[in-house]
C-alpha angles and dihedrals in degrees: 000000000000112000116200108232105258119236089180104087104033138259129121092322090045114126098218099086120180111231122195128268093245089052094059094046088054091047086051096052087045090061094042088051092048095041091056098028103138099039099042084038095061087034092066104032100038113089093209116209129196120238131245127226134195140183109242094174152283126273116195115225109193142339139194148157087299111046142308129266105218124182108210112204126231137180134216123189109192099195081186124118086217119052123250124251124171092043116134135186126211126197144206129181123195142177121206094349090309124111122236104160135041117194114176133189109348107184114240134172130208139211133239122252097354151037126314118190111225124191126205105200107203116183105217103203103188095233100061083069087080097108081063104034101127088052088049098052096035085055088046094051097051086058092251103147105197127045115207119250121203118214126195108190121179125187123195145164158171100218110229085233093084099030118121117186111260089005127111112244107245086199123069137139138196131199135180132205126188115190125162122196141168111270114195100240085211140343123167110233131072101250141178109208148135126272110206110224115232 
């Protein structure tokens, strides 16, 4: 009688074959790579490269007896094929080297391959001008109409293309612009109009 060859305890048949440690280690790094395929994929083939900002101007929105709302432009060339998330921009005004508005994290996008406009609104209330109220009044009383506001503005991010969930980002960038313009201390009616940057 005719007996089929047993896989079952072992021998040259058996199916518990032995593979070699550095088998194992390749198999494992296989699975990593193919767990993580899209993220580790664009990580090692995109030459990332950081974006550039620059300050196009102020317009000033409105103004009245209490203060001035005043957007500031900004630029942003992505030289990237893949758009930006996660990027930020903070923000500090001063006069005459003293600060009178905090602005933080204020959420942007930006486009692939181009430029995308990005305005920073900043609500100028007169009397946060305090910390500068002599200059204020002694500008006022020698008939000078605009006071000139510094703004630092730093935008940074970790773009969400490299981003792997719980992991630290290992790309990240961080620019600063400093810009200082002629803002009106006071004019009666509601306008819409150009500040020219200094």
């Amino acid at each position: 009688m005719y007996v089929a060859p047993s896989f079952i305890g072992g021998g040259k048949h058996s199916l518990s074959m032995k593979y070699s440690p550095n088998i194992l280690r390749m198999a494992i790094v296989v699975l990593i790579l193919a767990l993580h395929g899209c993220a580790y994929t664009k990580l090692l083939t995109t030459r990332f490269e950081q974006p550039t900002f620059s300050f196009r101007g102020a317009e000033l929105i409105e103004t009245s007896q209490t203060g001035a709302v005043v957007d500031f432009l900004l630029t942003a060339h992505n030289p990237n094929k893949d758009g930006l998330k996660n990027v930020t921009c903070s923000y500090e005004l001063y006069v005459e080297e003293k600060k009178i508005l905090t602005g933080k994290d204020i959420p942007l996008e930006l486009a692939p391959k181009g430029d995308t406009e990005i305005t920073v609104p900043a609500t100028i209330a007169y009397t946060d001008l305090a910390p500068v109220l002599r200059s204020v009044i002694r500008r006022i009383l020698s008939g000078q109409k605009t006071i000139p506001v510094t703004i630092d503005a730093v935008l940074s991010g970790r773009p969400a293309l490299y981003g792997e969930p719980g992991k630290e980002d290992p790309i990240s960038f961080e620019r600063r612009v400093v810009k200082t313009v002629d803002i009106p201390l006071q004019q009666e009616r509601k306008n819409k109009a150009p500040v020219a940057p200094q």
